[in-house]
C-alpha positions, -999 to 999 in steps of 0.1 A, spaced: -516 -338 142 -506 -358 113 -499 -325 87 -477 -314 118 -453 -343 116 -452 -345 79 -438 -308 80 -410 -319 107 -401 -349 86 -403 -325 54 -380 -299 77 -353 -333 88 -349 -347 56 -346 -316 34 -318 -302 59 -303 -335 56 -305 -337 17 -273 -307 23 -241 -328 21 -226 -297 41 -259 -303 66 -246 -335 73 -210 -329 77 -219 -301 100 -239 -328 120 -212 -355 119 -189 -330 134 -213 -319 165 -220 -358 169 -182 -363 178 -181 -333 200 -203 -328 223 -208 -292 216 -189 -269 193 -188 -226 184 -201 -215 155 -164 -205 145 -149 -238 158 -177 -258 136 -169 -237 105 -135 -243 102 -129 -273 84 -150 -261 56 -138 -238 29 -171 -213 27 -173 -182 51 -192 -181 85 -220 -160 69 -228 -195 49 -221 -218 78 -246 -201 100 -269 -204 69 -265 -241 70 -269 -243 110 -302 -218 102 -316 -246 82 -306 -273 112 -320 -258 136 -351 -248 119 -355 -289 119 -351 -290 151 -314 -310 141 -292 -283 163 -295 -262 193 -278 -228 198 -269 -215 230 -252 -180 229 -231 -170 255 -218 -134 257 -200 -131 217 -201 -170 214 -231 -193 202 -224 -227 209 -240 -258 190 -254 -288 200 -269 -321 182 -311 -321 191 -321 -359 192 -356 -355 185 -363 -348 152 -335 -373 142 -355 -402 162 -390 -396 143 -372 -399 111 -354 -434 122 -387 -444 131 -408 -432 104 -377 -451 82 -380 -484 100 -420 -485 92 -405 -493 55 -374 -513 66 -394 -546 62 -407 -537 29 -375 -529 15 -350 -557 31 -379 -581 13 -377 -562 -23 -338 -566 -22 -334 -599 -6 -359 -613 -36 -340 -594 -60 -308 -604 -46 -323 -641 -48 -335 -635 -87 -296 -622 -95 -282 -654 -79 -308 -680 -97 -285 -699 -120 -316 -715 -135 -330 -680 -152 -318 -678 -187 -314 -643 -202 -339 -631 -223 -330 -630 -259 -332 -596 -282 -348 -590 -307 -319 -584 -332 -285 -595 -327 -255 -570 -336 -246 -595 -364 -276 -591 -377 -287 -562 -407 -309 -533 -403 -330 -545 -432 -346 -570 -452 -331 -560 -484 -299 -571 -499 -293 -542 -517 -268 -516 -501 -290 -482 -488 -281 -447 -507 -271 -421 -479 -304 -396 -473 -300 -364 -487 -290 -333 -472 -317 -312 -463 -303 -277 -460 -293 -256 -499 -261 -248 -510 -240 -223 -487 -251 -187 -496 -223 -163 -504 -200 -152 -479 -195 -113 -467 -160 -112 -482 -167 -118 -519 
C-alpha cells in the first residue's frame, strides 16, 4: 500500500517539476474544461509536444481526457493533487518552525558576527620580503610550421 502511494506522489511531483506541466494546469484550473488544440495555443511548441506534456499529466492522474468524435477535451483530476497537499502539510509544522527560528536568529541584534580569520588588509604571509612570481612550467614555444 505504502510503495503504491510513493509511486503516485513520485508520478504528481515529477509532472509538476515541468514549468510547461504547470502552466498547462493553471490554464484548465481557470476553465473548466478545455480541447487539446484550445489548451495548446498560448504556448509556442507544436500539439505533438503539448499532448506529450498532458501524456505525462494524466499519467499522474493530474488531467482527464474525454474524446468526443475528432476532439479530446481536458479536465483538472483533484485527486492526486490532494494527496500531495496532504503529504506536504505532514512537513508544514516542521518547516514554518525551522524558518520562523531562523527568521528569529537574522533579527537578534544581540549576535555579533563572527570574525575571519584574515582580514583583506592583512598579507598572505609572514615574511616581509616581496615573493618572486613562480616559474612557468611549460618550455620555450617549439618552431612554428611557416619557418
Amino acid at each position: 500500500m505504502v510503495k503504491h502511494e510513493d509511486e503516485t506522489l513520485d508520478r504528481t511531483f515529477a509532472a509538476l517539476s515541468d514549468p510547461t506541466r504547470r502552466a498547462l494546469l493553471a490554464r484548465l484550473a481557470q476553465q473548466r474544461e478545455l480541447s487539446v488544440s484550445a489548451l495548446a495555443e498560448p504556448f509556442a511548441m507544436s500539439l505533438p509536444a503539448v499532448m506529450k506534456h498532458l501524456d505525462v499529466l494524466a499519467e499522474a492522474g493530474l488531467v482527464t481526457r474525454e474524446k468526443t468524435g475528432r476532439t479530446v477535451a481536458c479536465r483538472l483530476a483533484a485527486g492526486p493533487m490532494e494527496d500531495a497537499m496532504q503529504w506536504l502539510a505532514r512537513y508544514q509544522h516542521f518547516w514554518n518552525e525551522q524558518l520562523d527560528r531562523l527568521a528569529a536568529f537574522v533579527e537578534d541584534e544581540t549576535c555579533q558576527p563572527t570574525p575571519t580569520l584574515a582580514s583583506p588588509a592583512a598579507p598572505l604571509s609572514r615574511s616581509g620580503a616581496a615573493s618572486t612570481p613562480a616559474p612557468r612550467r611549460s618550455t620555450r614555444r617549439g618552431r612554428s610550421r611557416r619557418n
